[in-house]
Each structure stands twice: as C-alpha cells, then as structure tokens.
C-alpha angles and dihedrals in degrees: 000000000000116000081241097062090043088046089050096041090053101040080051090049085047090054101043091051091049092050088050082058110040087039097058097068092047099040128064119193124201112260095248100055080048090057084047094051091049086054092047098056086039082048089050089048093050091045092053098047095046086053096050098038082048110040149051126172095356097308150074115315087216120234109289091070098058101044086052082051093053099045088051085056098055099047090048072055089058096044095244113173115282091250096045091045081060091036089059104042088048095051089038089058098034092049093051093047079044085055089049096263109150 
C-alpha cells in the first residue's frame, strides 16, 4: 500500500469521525432508526467476533477454538472474573488441541 492510499484512508477516517461530531448537534434522528443503528454496531460485533472464534486462513478453525470460545461465554454469563473468563477459554482450547481436537 502507497503512502498515498494510507494518508488518504486516514484523512477520510478523520473526516468521517468529525462529521459524526459536529452532525450530531445539528441532526435528529427518529428514535427507531436510532434502535436500528444500536443493533447494527451490536450485529457487527457479533459478526467480528463469530469470524474470528470459527476461522483461520480462510478456512474452518476447527473445533477446539469454539468450544474455548464458548466456554469462555458462558463463564462471562456467569460474571467470572475478566482473567479467568480468558484463562478458561485458553486451557479449554489448549487442552482439547492437547486431546487431538483440531
């Protein structure tokens, strides 16, 4: 990537994020477009975190990472501690790759 192409992207991420500022004062939106736009970012989230928990190099993670993933879920669920919550899901997934799980 040219130093062009990175200047441009971030002057245009610059912009996008001051219009978002000096707009909001000036725009209302209706309440329900607001709701949408709350789901949207939560979809994107959601979307993020399900492609990185389920592949690697363009494929299937296999099923050790999930299930680390998972276990990691429910314990945030349960409000473990922020450390144990990443403790669990990485012995869960080291101790199934460990087992021969993919």
């Amino acid at each position: 990537m040219t130093w062009a192409a990175v200047v441009a992207l971030a002057a245009g991420t610059y912009l996008l994020r001051l219009a978002g500022i000096v707009l909001r004062g000036r725009m209302t939106v209706p309440a329900h477009v607001e709701r949408l736009l709350d789901l949207g970012a939560t979809a994107l989230l959601v979307a993020l975190a399900a492609t990185a928990a389920l592949s690697a190099d363009g494929g299937f993670a296999g099923w050790a990472r999930p299930a680390g993933v998972a276990v990691g879920l429910v314990a945030a669920w349960w409000r473990v501690p922020f450390v144990l919550v990443v403790v669990l899901a990485a012995a869960t997934t080291a101790g199934l790759r460990l087992l021969g799980v993919p």
